[in-house]
C-alpha positions as CSV (number, residue, x, y, z in Angstrom):
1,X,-39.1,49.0,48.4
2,X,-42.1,46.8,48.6
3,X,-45.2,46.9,50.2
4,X,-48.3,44.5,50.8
5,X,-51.7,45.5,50.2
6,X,-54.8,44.4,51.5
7,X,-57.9,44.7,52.3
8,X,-58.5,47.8,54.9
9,X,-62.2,47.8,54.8
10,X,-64.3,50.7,53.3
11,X,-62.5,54.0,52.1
12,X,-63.8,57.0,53.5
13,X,-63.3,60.6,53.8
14,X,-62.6,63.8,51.6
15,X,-58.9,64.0,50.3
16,X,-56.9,66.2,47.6
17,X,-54.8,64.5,45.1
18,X,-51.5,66.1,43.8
19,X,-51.3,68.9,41.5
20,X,-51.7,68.3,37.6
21,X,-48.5,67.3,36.1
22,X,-49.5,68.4,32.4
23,X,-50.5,71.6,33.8
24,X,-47.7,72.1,36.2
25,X,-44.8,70.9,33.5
26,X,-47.0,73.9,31.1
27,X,-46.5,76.7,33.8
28,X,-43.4,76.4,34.2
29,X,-42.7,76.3,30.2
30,X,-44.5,79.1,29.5
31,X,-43.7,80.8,32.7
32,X,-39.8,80.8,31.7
33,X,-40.9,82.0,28.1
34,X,-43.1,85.0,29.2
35,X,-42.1,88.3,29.8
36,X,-42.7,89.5,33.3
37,X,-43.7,87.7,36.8
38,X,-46.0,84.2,36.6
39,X,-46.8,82.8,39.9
40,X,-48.4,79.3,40.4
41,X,-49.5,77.7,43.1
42,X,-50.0,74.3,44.2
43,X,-47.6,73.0,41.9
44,X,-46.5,69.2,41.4
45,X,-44.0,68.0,43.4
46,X,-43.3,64.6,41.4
47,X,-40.3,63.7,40.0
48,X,-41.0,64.6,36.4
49,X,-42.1,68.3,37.3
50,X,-39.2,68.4,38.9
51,X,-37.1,67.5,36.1
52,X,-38.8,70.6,34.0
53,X,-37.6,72.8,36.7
54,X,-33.9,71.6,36.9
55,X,-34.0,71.8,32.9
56,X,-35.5,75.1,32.5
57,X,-32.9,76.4,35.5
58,X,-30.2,75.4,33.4
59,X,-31.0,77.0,30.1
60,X,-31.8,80.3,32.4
61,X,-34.7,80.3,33.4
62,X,-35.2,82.0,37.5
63,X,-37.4,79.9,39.5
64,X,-38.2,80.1,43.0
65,X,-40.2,77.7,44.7
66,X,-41.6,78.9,48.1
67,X,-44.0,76.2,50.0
68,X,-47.0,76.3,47.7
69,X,-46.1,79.0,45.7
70,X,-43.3,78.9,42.7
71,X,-42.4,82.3,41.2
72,X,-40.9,82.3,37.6
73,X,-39.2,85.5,36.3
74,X,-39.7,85.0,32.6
75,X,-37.4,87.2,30.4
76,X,-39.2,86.0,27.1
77,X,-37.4,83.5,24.6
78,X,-34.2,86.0,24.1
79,X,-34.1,85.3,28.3
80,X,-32.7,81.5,27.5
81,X,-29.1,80.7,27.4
82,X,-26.9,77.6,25.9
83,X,-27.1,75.6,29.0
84,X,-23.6,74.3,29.9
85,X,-24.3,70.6,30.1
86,X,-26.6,67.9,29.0
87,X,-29.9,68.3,30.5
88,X,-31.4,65.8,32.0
89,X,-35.3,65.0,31.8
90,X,-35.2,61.8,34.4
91,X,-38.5,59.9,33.6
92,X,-40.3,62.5,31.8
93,X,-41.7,62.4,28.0
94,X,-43.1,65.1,28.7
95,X,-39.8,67.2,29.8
96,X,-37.9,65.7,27.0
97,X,-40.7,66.2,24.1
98,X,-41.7,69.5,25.6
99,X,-38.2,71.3,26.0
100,X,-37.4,70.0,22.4
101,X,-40.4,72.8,21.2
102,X,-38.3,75.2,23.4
103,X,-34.8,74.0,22.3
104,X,-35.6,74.1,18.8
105,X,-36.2,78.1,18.6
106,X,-33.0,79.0,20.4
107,X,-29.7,79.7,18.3
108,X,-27.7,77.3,20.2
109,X,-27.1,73.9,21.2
110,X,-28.9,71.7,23.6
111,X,-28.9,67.9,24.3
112,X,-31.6,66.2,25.9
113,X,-31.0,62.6,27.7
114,X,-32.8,60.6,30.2
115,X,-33.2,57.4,32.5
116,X,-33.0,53.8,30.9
117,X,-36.8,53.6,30.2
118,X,-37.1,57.5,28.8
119,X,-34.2,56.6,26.2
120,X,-36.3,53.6,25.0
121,X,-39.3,56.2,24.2
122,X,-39.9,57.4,20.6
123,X,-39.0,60.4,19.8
124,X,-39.2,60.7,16.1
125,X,-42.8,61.8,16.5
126,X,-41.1,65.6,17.8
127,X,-38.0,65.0,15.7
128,X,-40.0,65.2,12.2
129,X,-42.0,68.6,12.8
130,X,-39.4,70.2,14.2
131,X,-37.2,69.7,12.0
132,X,-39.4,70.8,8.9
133,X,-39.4,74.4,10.9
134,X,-35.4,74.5,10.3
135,X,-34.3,72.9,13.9
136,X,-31.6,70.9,12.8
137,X,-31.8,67.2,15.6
138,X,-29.6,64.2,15.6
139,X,-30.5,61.1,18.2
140,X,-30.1,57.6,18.0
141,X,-31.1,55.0,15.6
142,X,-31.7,57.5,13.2
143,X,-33.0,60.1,15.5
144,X,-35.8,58.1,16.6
145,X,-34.3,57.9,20.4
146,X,-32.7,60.1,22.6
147,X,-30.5,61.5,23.7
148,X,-31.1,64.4,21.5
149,X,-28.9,67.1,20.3
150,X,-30.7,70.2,19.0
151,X,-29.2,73.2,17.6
152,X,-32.4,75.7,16.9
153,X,-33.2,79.1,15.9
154,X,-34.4,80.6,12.6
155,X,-37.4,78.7,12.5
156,X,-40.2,79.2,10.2
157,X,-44.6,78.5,10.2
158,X,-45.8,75.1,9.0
159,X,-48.5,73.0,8.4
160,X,-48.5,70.1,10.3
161,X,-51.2,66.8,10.2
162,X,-50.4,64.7,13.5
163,X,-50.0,61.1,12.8
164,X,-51.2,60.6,16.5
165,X,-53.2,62.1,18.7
166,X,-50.3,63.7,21.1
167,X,-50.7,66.3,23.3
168,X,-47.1,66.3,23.9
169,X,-45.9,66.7,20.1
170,X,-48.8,69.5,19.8
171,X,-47.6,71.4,22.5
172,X,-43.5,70.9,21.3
173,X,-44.4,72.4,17.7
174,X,-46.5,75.3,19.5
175,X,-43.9,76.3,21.4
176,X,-41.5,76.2,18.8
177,X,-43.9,78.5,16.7
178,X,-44.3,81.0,19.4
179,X,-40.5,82.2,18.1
180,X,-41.1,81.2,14.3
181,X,-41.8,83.6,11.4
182,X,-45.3,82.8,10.0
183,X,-48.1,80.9,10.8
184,X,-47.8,77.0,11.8
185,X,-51.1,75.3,11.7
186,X,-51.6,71.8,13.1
187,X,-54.3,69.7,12.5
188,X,-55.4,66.7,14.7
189,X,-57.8,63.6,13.6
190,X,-58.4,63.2,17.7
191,X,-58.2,66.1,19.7
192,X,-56.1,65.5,22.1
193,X,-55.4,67.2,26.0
194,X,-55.5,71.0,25.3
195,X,-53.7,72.2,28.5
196,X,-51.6,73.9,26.2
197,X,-54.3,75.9,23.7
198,X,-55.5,77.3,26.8
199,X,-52.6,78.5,28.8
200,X,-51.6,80.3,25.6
201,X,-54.8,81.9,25.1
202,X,-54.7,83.9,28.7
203,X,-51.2,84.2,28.1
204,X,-52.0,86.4,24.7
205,X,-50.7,84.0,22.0
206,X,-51.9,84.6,18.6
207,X,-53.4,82.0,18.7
208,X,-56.7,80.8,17.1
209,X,-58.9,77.3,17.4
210,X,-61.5,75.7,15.2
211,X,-62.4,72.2,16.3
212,X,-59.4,70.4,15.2
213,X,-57.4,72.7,13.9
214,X,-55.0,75.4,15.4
215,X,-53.0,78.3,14.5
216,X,-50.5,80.2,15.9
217,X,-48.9,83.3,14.2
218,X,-45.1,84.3,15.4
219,X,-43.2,85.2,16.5
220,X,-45.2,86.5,19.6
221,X,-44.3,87.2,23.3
222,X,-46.7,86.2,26.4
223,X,-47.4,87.9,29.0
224,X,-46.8,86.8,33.0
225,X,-49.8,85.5,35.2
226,X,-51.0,83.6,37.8
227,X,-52.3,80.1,37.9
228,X,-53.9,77.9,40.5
229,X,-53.1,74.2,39.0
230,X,-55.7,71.6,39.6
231,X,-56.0,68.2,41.3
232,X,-54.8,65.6,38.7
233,X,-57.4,63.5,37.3
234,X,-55.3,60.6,37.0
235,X,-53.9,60.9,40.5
236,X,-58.1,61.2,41.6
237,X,-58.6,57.9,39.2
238,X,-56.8,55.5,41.8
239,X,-59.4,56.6,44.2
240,X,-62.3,56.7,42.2
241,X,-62.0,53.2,41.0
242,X,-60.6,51.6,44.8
243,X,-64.1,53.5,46.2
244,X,-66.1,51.8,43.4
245,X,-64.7,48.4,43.7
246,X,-64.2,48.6,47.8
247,X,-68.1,47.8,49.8
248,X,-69.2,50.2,51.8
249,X,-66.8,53.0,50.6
250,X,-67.4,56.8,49.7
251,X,-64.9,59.4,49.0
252,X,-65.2,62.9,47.7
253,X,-62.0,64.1,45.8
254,X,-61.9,67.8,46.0
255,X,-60.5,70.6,43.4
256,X,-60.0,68.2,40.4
257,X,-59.5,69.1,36.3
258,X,-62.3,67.7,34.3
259,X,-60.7,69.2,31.4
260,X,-63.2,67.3,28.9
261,X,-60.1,66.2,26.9
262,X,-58.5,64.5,29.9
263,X,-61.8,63.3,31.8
264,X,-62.6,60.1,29.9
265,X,-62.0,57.6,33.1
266,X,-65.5,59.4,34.5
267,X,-67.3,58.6,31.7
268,X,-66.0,55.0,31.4
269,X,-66.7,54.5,35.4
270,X,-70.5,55.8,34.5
271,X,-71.2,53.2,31.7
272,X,-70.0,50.5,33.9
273,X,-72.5,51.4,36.7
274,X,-70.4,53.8,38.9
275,X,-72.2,55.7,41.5
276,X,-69.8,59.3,40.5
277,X,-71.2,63.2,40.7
278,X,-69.4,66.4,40.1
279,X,-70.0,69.0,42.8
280,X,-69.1,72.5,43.1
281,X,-67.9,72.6,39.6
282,X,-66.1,75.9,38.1
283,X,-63.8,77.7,36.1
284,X,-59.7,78.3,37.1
285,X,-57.3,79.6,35.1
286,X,-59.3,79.0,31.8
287,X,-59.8,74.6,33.4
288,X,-62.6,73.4,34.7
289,X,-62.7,72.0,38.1
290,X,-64.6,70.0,40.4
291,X,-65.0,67.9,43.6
292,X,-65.7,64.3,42.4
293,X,-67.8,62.1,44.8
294,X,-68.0,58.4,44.3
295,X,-69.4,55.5,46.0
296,X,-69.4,52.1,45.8
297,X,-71.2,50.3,43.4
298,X,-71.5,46.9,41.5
299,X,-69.8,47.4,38.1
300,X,-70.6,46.2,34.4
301,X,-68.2,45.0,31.8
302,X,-67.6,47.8,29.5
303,X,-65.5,48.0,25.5
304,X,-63.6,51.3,25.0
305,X,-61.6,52.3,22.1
306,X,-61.7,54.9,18.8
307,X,-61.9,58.8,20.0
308,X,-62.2,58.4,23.8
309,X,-58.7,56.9,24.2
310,X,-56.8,60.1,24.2
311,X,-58.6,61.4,27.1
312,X,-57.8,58.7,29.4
313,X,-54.2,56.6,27.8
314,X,-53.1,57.4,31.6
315,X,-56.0,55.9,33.6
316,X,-56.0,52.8,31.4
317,X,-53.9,50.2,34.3
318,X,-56.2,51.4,36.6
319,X,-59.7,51.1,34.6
320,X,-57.9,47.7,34.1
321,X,-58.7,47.1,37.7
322,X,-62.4,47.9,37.6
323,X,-62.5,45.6,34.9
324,X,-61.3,42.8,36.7
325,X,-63.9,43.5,39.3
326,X,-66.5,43.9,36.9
327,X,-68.7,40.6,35.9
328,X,-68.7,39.5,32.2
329,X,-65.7,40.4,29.2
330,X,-64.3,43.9,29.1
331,X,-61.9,45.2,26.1
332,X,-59.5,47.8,25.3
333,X,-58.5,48.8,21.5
334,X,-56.9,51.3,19.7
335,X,-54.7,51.9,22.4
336,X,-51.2,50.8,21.0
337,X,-49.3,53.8,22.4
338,X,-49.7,52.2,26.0
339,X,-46.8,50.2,24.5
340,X,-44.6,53.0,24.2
341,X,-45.2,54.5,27.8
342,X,-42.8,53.7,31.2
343,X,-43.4,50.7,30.3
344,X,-45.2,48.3,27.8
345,X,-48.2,49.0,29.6
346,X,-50.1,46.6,27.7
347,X,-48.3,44.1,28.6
348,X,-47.8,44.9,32.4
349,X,-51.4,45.2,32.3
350,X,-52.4,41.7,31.0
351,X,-49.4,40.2,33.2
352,X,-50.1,42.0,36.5
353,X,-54.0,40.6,36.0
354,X,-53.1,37.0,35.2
355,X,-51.1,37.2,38.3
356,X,-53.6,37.9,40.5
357,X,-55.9,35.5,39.0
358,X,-57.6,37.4,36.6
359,X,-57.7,35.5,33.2
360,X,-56.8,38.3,30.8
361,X,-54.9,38.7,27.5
362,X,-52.8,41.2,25.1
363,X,-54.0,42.4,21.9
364,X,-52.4,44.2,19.3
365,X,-53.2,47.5,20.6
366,X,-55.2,46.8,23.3
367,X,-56.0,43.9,25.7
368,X,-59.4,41.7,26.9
369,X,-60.4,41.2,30.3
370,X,-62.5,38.3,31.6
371,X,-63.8,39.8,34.9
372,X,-65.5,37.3,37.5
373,X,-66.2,40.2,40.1
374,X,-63.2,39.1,42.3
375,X,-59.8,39.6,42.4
376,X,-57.9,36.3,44.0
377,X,-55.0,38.0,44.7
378,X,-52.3,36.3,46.5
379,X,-49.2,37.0,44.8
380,X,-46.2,39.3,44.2
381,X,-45.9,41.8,41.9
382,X,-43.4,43.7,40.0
383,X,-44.2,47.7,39.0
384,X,-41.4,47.4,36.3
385,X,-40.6,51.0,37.8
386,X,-43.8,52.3,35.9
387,X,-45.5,54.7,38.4
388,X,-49.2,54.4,37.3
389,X,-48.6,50.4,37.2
390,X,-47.5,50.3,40.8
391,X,-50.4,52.0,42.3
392,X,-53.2,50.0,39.7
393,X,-51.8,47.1,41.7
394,X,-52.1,48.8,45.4
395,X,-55.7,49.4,44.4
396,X,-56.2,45.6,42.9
397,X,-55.5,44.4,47.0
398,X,-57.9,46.9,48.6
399,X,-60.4,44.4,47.2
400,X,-58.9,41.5,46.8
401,X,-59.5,38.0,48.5
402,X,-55.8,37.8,49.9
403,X,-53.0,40.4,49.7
404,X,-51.0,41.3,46.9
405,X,-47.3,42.9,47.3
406,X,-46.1,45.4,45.0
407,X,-42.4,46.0,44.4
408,X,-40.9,48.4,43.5
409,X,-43.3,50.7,45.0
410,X,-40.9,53.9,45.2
411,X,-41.9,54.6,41.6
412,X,-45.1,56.2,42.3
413,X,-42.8,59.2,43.3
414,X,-43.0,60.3,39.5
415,X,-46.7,61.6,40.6
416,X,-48.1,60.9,43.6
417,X,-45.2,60.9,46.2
418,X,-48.0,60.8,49.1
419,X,-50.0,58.3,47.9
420,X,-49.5,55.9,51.0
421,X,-50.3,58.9,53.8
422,X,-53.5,59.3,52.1
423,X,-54.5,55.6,52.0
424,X,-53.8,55.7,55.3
425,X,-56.1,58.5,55.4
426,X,-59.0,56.9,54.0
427,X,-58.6,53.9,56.3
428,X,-58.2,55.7,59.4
């Protein structure tokens, strides 16, 4: 499915973006592992959240999903079962890496497989701590890929230094430890997202954190609750930068995280000039949230890189955009584990940019972008089935001279399935 893309004139308007995939994937982890009822509303409806509840329904777990609101009965760890075939984790790292945590403390066998691009994505990084806590996992090429087959149980505390900053492998080893005997402590050189941390905390984990350090004593059981899951911050980023880059536009983004270990894209758009306040912000379910307004605004080349990557790896393609719109040289470093996303995201990135007429080019873990304030457009472009990729380019022909056509375009069902009503919506 492809689409063309051009320019609409100004965006405005108020408008909700989906729910927040790491927080939604979270719920329903920790919802399944709890004891008692946990209800959660507004929950992602993307492909990849979906894939954690297909998973977690086959290794036992009862989920009900009712309009807005999805009920888990959570029967604690000793509630899971051997599930009866290879689960599936579609698109997801975060499925796969997650579920490993999970997979890892039960006494039985569990194999973990994906799509073409998820089978290409290292797994190792999960692999190695888990298998220090007893787990016992084989993969391919030397259990570096999936599929994975885990047979868990019997685990025991650790200490742990991360080799990168990964929310993902945090949270895996966490929830491994929630069923291990001792304490595991993990230490991070860059904090990374803390979804996790939190939801343990009002889920009474003992749990415990001192800047970047965490520990976590089990085994322990949670209790059930209720969460309201946030807009998605890198859903609300495609928006912020079109508005920016698009004359004449102004859009307010309501009930967004600004978890401050996820809100990095806000404080890049603000060093490059970007006319962005937080209103009404407040507290939910132990996240911060706010309505983000932003209006257009010239932009200045900017140079990111070192701690601030980790809070905004997804938002990279499309701060990539606002780059090319931006007048004078912008650069991205330490940011080599865009390589190992859906895609080689560095790559797509520099490609997608020369394309439309953007001179730009790949560094080892980053890339440099020559911005001229205009995007020429005019060309055809392929999302390489890399969801966040897809929608960096619908953005690049809201402001660009002539159109640009996006292929693939069916991809951005991964997270933002309604992505095209509500351009529509700000175009009206």
């Amino acid at each position: 499915m492809e689409f063309e893309f051009k320019s609409l004139g100004s965006l405005r308007g108020e408008l909700k973006v989906p729910a927040d995939k790491s927080i939604s994937h979270r719920a329903v982890i920790l919802g399944s592992l709890a004891k008692g009822e946990s209800v959660v509303h507004n929950i992602s409806w993307g492909e990849d959240v979906k894939s954690t509840i297909r998973c977690m329904q086959q290794l036992g777990a009862e989920i009900v999903q009712d309009k807005e609101v999805t009920r888990i009965r959570g029967k604690g760890f000793d509630g899971l079962s051997e599930p009866k075939d290879v689960l599936n984790c579609g698109n997801s790292g975060t499925t796969m890496r997650l579920l490993a945590g999970v997979a890892a403390a039960r006494p039985f066998l569990t194999v973990l497989t994906g799509d073409e691009s998820l089978r290409r994505r290292p797994m190792a990084r999960v692999v190695e701590p888990l298998s220090m806590m007893g787990a016992i996992i084989c993969g391919r090429e030397n259990s570096r890929l999936a599929p994975l087959v885990i047979r868990g149980g019997e685990l025991r505390g650790i200490e742990y230094h991360l080799k990168v900053a990964s929310a993902q492998v945090k949270s895996a080893i966490l929830l491994a430890a929630l069923d291990a005997e001792g304490e595991t402590i993990i230490r991070e050189n860059i904090i990374s997202r803390d979804h996790t941390e939190r939801m343990l905390l009002e889920m009474g984990a003992n749990l415990e954190r001192d800047q970047n350090e965490i520990r976590l004593r089990g085994p322990c059981e949670l209790d059930g609750r209720e969460w309201r899951v946030p807009g998605d911050i890198s859903s609300a980023a495609f928006w912020l930068v079109a508005a920016a880059i698009v004359p004449g536009s102004e859009v307010l983004v309501r009930d967004v995280g600004v978890n401050p270990t996820r809100s990095g894209v806000l404080t890049v758009l603000k060093n490059m000039g970007a006319e962005i306040r937080l209103e009404n912000y407040r507290t939910v379910g132990g996240e911060p949230v706010a309505d983000i307004l932003v209006k257009h605004s010239g932009l200045q080349p900017v140079e990111i890189g070192g701690s601030i990557i980790p809070s905004l790896i997804d938002e990279i393609p499309i701060l990539a955009i606002a780059m090319a719109m931006a007048s004078g040289t912008s650069a991205v470093s330490d940011a080599g584990e865009l390589r190992t996303k859906e895609s080689d995201r560095i790559a797509m990135i520099v490609s997608i940019l020369n394309r439309m007429g953007v001179e730009a080019a790949e560094t080892p873990d980053g890339f440099i972008v020559h911005g001229q304030g205009k995007i020429p457009g005019n060309c055809r472009l392929s999302a390489g089935g890399d969801h966040r990729i897809a929608m960096a380019s619908a953005v690049s022909g809201l402001a660009a001279e002539m159109p640009v056509t996006v292929e693939d375009f069916n991809c951005v069902g991964i997270s933002y399935p309604t992505f095209l009503q509500d351009l529509r919506h700000l175009t009206e």
